[in-house]
C-alpha positions as CSV (number, residue, x, y, z in Angstrom):
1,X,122.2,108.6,85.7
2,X,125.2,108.6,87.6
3,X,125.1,106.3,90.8
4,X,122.9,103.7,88.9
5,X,124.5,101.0,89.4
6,X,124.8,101.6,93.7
7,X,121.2,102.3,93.5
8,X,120.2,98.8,91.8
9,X,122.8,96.8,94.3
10,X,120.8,98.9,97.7
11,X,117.6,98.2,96.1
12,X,118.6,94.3,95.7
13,X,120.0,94.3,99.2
14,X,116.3,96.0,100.2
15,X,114.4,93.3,98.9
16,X,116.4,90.5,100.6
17,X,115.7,92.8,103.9
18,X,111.8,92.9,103.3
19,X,112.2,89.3,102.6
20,X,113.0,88.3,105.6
21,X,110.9,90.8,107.4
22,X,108.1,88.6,106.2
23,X,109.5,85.6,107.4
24,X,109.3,87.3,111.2
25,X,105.7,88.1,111.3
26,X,104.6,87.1,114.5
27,X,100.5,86.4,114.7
28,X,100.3,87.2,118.6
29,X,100.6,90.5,118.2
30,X,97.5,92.6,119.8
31,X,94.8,94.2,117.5
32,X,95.0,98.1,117.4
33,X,98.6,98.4,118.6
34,X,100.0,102.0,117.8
35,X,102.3,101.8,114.8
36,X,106.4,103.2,116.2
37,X,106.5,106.8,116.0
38,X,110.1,106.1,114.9
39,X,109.8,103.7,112.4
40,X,112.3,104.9,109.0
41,X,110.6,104.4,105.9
42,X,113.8,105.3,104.1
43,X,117.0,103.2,105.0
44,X,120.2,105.1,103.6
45,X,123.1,103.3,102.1
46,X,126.5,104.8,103.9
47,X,128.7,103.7,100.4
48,X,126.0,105.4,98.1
49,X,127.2,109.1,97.4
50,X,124.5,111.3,94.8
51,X,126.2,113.7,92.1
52,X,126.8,116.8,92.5
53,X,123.6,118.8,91.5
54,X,122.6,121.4,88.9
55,X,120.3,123.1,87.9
56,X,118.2,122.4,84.5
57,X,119.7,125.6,83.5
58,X,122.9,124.7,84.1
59,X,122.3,121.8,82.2
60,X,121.4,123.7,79.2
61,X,124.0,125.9,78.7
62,X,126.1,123.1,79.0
63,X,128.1,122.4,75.6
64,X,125.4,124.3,74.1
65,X,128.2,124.3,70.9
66,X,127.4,119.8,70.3
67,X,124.8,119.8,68.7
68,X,124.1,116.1,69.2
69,X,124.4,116.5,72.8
70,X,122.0,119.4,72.8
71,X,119.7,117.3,70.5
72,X,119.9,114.5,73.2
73,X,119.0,117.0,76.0
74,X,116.2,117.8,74.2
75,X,114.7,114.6,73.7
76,X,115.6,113.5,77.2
77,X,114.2,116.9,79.6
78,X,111.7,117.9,76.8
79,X,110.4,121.4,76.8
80,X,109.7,122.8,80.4
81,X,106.9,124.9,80.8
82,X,107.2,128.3,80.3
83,X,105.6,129.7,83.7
84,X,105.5,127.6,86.8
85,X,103.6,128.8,89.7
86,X,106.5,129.3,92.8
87,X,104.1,127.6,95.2
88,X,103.9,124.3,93.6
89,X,105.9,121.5,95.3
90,X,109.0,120.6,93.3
91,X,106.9,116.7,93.0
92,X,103.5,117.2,93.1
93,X,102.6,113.1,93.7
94,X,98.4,113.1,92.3
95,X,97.7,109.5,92.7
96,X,98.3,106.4,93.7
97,X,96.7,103.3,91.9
98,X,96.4,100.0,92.7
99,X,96.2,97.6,88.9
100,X,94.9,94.6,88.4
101,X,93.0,92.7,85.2
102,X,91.0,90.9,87.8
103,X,89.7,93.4,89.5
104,X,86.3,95.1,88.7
105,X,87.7,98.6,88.4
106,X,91.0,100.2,89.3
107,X,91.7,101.1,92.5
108,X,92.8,104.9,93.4
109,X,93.5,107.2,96.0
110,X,93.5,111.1,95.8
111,X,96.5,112.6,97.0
112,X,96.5,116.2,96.3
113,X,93.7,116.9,99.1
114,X,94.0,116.3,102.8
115,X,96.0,113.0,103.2
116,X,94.3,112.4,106.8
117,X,91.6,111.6,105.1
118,X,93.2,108.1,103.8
119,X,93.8,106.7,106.8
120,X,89.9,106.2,107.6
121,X,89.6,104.8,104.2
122,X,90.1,101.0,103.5
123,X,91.2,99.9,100.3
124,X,90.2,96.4,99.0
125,X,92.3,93.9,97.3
126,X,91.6,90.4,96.8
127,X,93.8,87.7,98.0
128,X,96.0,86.2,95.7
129,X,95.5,88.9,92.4
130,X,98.4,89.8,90.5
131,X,98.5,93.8,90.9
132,X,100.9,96.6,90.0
133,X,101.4,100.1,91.2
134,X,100.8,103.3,89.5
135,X,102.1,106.2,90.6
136,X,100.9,109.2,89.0
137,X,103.1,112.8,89.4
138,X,104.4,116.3,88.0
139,X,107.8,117.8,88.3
140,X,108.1,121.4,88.4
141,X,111.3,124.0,88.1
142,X,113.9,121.6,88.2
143,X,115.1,117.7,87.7
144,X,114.2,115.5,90.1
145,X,116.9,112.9,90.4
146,X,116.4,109.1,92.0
147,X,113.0,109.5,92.8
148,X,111.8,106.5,94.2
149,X,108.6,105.3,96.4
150,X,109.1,103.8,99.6
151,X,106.6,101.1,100.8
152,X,106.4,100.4,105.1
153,X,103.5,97.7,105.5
154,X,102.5,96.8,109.3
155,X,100.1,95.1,110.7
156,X,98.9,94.4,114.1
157,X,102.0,97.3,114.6
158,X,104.3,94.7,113.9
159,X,106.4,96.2,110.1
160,X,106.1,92.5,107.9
161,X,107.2,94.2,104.4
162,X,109.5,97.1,103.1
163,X,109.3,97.4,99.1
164,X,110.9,99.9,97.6
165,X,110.3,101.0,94.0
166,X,113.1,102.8,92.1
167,X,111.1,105.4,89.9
168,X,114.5,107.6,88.2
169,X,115.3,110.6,87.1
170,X,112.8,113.1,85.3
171,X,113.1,116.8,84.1
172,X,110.2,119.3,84.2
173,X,107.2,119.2,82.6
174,X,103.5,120.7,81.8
175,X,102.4,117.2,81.7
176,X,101.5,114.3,84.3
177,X,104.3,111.2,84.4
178,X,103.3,107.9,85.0
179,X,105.5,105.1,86.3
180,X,103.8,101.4,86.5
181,X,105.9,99.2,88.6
182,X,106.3,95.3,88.1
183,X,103.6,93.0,89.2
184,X,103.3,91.8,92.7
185,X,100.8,89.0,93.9
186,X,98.5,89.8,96.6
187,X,99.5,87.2,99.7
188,X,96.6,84.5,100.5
189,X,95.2,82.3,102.7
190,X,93.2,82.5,106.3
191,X,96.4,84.2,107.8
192,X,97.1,86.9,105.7
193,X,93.8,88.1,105.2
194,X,92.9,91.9,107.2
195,X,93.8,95.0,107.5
196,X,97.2,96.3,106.7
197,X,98.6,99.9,107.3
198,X,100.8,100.9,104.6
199,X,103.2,103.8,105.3
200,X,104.7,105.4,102.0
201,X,107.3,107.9,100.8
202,X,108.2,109.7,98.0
203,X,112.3,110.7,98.3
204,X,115.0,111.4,96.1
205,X,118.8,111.1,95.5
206,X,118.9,114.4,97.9
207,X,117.2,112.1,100.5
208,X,114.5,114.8,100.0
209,X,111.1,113.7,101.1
210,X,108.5,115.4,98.7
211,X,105.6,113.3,100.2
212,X,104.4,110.9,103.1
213,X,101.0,109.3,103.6
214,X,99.3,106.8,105.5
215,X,96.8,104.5,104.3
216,X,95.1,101.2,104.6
217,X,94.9,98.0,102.7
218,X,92.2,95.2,103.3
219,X,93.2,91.8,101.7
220,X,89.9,89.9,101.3
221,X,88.6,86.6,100.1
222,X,86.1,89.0,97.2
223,X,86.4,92.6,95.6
224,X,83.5,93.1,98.1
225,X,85.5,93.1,101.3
């Protein structure tokens, strides 16, 4: 995908940001404090420019002569559905899903129902468990390019981490993808156990936001909470 390169440098230069978010959390912060209304999930870099777009039929009829090439097409956007219902989102983000070989049983949240719903909801992790992320999601009509997920974690309405996950670039398809990102090691000890709110985003090159939702994560001594 054109632009790769710019998007592995901002997502390097992210990390070192949500590092040292971390290192500013401050502990006197009051219980309950409203989260900022204005809070950005999504942090644009000005030097970061995203090709020019076209469509999946553009795409092709595009040297439709090279075989080779239309070979590769093949194998890379697969065969799009042949009817796709106008009034699905072009993402259509089904679940999110917290990993872990240590846990009892996965841990998953619905998101094609109402998404308020989350926010009551507390989801249990165990301190100190490696984890990973699934995200689980259909494209419809046309490529998606850049798609990547946005994490805002507060607590005490104080943001302590930003992680952002660099999903890429799919085509249209009848059938679910799902994208497992790296392992990540639940934080531990007395002061980073409670409740955290976790703000995320799904966005693309097109700084097009195809969903935002709320939720909560409890990091606990036990799977019980």
């Amino acid at each position: 995908m054109l632009g790769l390169d710019a998007c592995e440098l901002g997502a390097q230069l992210l990390e070192l940001l949500r590092l040292a978010l971390c290192a500013r959390v401050l502990l006197t912060d009051k219980e309950g404090e409203q989260l900022p209304a204005d809070e950005p999930l999504d942090e644009a870099l000005p030097e970061y420019r995203a090709p020019a777009k076209r469509s999946l039929l553009q795409i092709q009829q595009l040297d439709t002569e090279d075989e080779s090439l239309a070979s590769y097409k093949r194998a890379l956007l697969g065969s799009p559905p042949l009817t796709t219902d106008p009034g699905l989102p072009h993402v259509q983000v089904t679940r999110l899903t917290l990993l872990s070989d240590q846990a009892p049983e996965s841990v998953t949240m619905d998101l094609t129902g109402g998404l308020a719903a989350l926010r009551t909801r507390v989801f249990v992790l165990k301190e100190g468990v490696d984890f990973r992320v699934k995200i689980t999601f259909k494209v419809h009509r046309e490529i998606v390019c850049g798609l990547k997920c946005v994490h805002c974690v507060f607590r005490r309405g104080l943001r302590v981490d930003r992680a952002v996950c660099m999903l890429g670039s799919y085509g249209p398809s009848a059938q679910e993808y799902e994208f497992v990102a790296e392992v990540e090691e639940a934080p531990r000890g007395v002061l980073a156990r409670g409740v955290y709110v976790v703000r995320s985003q799904l966005n693309d090159d097109d700084r097009n936001v195809h969903l935002s939702w709320e939720w909560c994560l409890h990091i606990c001594q036990d799977w019980t909470g």
